[in-house]
C-alpha positions as CSV (number, residue, x, y, z in Angstrom):
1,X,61.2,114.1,88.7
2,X,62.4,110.8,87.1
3,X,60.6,107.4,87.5
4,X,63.1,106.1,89.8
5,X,62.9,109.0,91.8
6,X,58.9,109.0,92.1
7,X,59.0,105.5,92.8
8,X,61.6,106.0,95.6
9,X,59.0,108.8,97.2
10,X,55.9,106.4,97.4
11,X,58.1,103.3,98.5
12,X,59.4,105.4,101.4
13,X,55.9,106.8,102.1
14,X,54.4,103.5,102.2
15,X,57.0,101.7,104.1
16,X,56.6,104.9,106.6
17,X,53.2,104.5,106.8
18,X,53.3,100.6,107.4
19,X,56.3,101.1,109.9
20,X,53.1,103.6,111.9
21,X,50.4,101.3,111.9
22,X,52.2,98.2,112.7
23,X,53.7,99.7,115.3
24,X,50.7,101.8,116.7
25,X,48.1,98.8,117.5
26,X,44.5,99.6,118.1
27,X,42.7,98.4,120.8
28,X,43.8,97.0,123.8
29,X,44.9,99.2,127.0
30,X,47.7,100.8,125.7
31,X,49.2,102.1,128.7
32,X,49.4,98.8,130.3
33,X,50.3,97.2,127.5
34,X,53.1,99.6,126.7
35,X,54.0,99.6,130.4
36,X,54.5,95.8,130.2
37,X,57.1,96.3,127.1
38,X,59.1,98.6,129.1
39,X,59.4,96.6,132.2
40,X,60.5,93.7,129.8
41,X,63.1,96.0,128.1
42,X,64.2,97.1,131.4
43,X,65.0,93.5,133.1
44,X,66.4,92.2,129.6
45,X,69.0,95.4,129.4
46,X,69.6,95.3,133.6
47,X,70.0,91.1,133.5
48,X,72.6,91.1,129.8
49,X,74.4,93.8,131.1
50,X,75.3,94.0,134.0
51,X,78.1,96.5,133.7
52,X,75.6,99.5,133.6
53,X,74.3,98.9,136.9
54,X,76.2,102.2,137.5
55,X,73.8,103.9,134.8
56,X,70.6,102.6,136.3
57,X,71.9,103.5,139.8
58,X,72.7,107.5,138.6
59,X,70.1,108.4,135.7
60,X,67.6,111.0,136.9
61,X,65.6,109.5,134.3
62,X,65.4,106.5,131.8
63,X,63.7,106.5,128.5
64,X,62.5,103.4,127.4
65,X,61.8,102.4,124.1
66,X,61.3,98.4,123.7
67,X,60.7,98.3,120.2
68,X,61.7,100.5,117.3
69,X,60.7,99.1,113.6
70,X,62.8,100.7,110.9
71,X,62.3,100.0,106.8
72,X,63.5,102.1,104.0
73,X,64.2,101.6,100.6
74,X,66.1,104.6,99.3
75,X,63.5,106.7,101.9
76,X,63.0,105.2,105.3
77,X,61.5,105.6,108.2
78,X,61.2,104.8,111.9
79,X,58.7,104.7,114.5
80,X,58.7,103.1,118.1
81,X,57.0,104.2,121.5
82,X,58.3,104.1,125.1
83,X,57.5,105.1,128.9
84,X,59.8,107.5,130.5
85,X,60.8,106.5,133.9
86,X,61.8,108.4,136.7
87,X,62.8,106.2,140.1
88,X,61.4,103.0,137.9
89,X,57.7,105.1,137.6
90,X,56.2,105.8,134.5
91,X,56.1,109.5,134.2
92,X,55.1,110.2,130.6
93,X,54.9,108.1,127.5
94,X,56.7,109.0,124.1
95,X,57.1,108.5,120.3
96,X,60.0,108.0,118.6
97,X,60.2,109.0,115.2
98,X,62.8,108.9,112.2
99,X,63.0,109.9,108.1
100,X,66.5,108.9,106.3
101,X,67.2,108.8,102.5
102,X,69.8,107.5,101.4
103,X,71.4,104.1,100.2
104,X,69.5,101.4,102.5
105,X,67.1,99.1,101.9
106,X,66.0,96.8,104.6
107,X,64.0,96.1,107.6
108,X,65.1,95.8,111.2
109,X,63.5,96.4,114.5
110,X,65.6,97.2,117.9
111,X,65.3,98.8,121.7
112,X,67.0,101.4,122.7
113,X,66.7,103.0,126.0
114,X,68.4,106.9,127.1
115,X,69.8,107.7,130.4
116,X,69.6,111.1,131.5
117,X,72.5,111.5,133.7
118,X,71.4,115.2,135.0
119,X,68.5,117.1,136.3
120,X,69.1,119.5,133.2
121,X,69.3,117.3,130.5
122,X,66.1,115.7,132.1
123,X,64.2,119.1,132.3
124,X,65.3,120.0,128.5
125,X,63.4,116.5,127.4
126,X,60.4,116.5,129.4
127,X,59.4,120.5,128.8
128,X,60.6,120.6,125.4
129,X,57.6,120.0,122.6
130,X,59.6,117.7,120.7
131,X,63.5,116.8,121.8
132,X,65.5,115.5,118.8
133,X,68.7,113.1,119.4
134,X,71.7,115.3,119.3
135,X,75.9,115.3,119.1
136,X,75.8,115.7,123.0
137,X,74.8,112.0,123.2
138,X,77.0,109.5,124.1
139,X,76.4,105.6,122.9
140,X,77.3,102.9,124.8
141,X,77.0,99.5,122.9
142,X,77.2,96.4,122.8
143,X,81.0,94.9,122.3
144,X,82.5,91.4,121.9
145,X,82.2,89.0,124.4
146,X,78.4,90.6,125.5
147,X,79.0,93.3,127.6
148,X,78.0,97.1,127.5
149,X,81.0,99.1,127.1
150,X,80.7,102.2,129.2
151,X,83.8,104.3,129.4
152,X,84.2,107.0,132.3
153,X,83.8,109.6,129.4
154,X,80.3,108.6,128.6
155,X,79.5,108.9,132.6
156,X,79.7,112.6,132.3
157,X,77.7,112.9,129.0
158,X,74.0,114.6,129.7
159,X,72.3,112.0,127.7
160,X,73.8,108.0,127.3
161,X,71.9,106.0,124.9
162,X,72.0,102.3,124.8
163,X,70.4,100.4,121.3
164,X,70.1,97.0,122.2
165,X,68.0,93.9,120.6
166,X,69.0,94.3,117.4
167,X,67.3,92.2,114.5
168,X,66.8,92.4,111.0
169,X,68.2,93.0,107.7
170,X,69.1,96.6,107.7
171,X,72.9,97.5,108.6
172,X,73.3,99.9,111.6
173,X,70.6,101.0,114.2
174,X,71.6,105.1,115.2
175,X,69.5,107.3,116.8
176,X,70.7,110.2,115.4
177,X,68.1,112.6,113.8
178,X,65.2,110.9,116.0
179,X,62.7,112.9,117.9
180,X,60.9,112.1,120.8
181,X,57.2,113.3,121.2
182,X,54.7,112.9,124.4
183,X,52.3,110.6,123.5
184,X,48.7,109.0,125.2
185,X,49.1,105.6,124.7
């Protein structure tokens, strides 16, 4: 392994290992704590964009997560938790968790929240030990003039995600290759 490459590796792992303990506070009652960052992400998304009332109104389940910190240089990583919410009541609490390499170098930290538009696709995440972001999500985002585009395509999708709140230095914010885990905040 060259130098570059070596120094690549413990950037990454570093910057991974930041990205977890800045993002994972200790102390403090997580669950209400966490609990309050969802409801906050909930009336920001339901106030900005009011086009996806029709989302909120038919999700079996919404997936929450208020804050995602992302870093990589060369190796990345990403790390955010979130409340899963079924009928606007915390259910279960998750992780979200992402490794890239590639050509990026950069911080950035976003929300994204995923609508689970049937009972199935619902069951698959909650019973599931760890669900990973797949092709049979559908994105709506954000497009000029501030509203949420959501075509009558991505109404039929099993799983819409929404990645709002973006900010930071790092091009792009995708959810693909992220996997969810059940947590105790």
């Amino acid at each position: 392994m060259n130098d570059l490459s070596r120094r690549s590796v413990v950037l990454g792992l570093g910057a991974t290992s930041l990205l977890g303990a800045c993002a994972n506070p200790v102390g403090g009652d997580g669950a209400a704590q966490l609990d309050a960052r969802v409801d906050a992400a909930r009336d920001f998304l339901r106030s900005s964009y009011p086009s996806l009332e029709e989302l909120f109104t038919n999700a079996r389940g919404i997936l929450y997560i208020p804050v995602v910190t992302e870093a990589g240089l060369f190796f990345g990583g990403a790390y955010g938790r979130g409340a899963l919410r079924i009928n606007d009541i915390t259910v279960d609490y998750y992780s979200a968790t992402r490794a890239s390499f590639g050509l990026q170098a950069g911080a950035q930290q976003y929300a994204h929240a995923l609508f689970f538009m049937t009972e199935q696709a619902l069951s698959d995440f909650r019973f599931s030990p760890g669900w990973a972001a797949s092709a049979d999500m559908r994105y709506a985002t954000p497009t000029q003039g501030g509203s949420m585009g959501t075509e009558t395509t991505t109404q039929f999708s099993p799983v819409i995600a929404v990645v709002f709140g973006q900010s930071g230095i790092l091009a792009g914010a995708s959810l693909a290759g992220v996997k969810y885990s059940r947590i105790i905040p």
